[in-house]
C-alpha positions as CSV (number, residue, x, y, z in Angstrom):
1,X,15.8,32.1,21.3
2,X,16.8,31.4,17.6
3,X,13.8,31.3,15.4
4,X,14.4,30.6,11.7
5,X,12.5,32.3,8.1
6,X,9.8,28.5,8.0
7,X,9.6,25.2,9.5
8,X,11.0,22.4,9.6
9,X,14.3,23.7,7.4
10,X,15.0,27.5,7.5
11,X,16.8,29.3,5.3
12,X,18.2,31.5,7.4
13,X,18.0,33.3,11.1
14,X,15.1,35.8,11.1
15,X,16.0,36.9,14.2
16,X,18.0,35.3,17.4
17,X,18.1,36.8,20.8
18,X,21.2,36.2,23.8
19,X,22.0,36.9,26.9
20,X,22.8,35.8,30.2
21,X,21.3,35.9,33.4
22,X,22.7,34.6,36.9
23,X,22.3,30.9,38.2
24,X,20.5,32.6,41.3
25,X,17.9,34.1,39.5
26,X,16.9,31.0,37.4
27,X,13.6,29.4,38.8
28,X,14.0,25.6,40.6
29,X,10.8,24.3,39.6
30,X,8.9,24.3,36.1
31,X,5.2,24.3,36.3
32,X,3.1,23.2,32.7
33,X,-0.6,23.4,32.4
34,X,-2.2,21.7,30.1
35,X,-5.7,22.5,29.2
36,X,-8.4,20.7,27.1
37,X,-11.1,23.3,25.6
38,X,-14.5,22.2,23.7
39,X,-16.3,24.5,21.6
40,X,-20.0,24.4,19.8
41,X,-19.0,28.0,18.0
42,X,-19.2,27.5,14.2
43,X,-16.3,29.7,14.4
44,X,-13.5,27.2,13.3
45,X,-10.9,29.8,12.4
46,X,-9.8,33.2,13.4
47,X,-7.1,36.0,12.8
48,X,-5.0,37.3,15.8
49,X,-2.6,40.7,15.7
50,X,0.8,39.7,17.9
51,X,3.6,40.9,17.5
52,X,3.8,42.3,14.3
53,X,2.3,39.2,12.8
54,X,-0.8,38.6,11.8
55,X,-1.7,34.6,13.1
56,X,-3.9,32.5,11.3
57,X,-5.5,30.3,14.4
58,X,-8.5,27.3,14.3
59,X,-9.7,24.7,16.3
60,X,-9.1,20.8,15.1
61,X,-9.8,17.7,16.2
62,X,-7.4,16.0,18.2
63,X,-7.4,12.8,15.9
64,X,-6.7,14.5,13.5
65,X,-4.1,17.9,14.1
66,X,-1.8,19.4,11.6
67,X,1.9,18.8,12.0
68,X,3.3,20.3,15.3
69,X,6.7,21.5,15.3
70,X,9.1,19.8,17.9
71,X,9.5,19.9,21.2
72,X,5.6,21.0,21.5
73,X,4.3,17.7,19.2
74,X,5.3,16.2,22.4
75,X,3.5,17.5,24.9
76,X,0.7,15.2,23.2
77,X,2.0,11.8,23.8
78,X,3.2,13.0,27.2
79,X,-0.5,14.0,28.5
80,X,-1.7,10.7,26.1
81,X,0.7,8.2,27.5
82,X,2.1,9.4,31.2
83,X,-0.8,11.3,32.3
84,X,-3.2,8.9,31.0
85,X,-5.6,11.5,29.9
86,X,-7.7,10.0,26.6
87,X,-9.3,12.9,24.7
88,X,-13.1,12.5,24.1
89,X,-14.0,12.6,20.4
């Protein structure tokens, strides 16, 4: 995992991990949930402590999300358009 100093040009490697494991111990399948959550909180936004990080997290509409970095921006059109899923508004 390589993950640069900001999205979507970094100036440099904040930090990058490598290593190797053997073929035998990969996994053969992949399994991805996907989940769609409601809320009637007037929470909209929250802090969480990970990782040494302090992340800024909120709910928004699906019409009308901020900028997702790539590959995850994806993983919208794939539920949208081969799982046929349509997101209520």
């Amino acid at each position: 995992m390589i993950q640069g100093d900001k999205y979507p040009e970094p100036n440099y490697i904040t930090y990058q991990i490598t290593g190797w494991i053997e073929e035998t111990q990969l996994a053969s399948t992949v399994e991805r949930h996907f989940y769609h959550l409601h809320t009637n909180s007037e929470l909209n936004e929250w802090e969480q402590q990970a990782d040494n990080h302090t992340f800024k997290l909120f709910w928004s509409p699906i019409n009308k999300l901020p900028e997702i970095v790539s590959p995850q921006n994806e993983w919208i059109k794939y539920v949208s358009n081969e799982l046929k899923y349509t997101f209520p508004i």
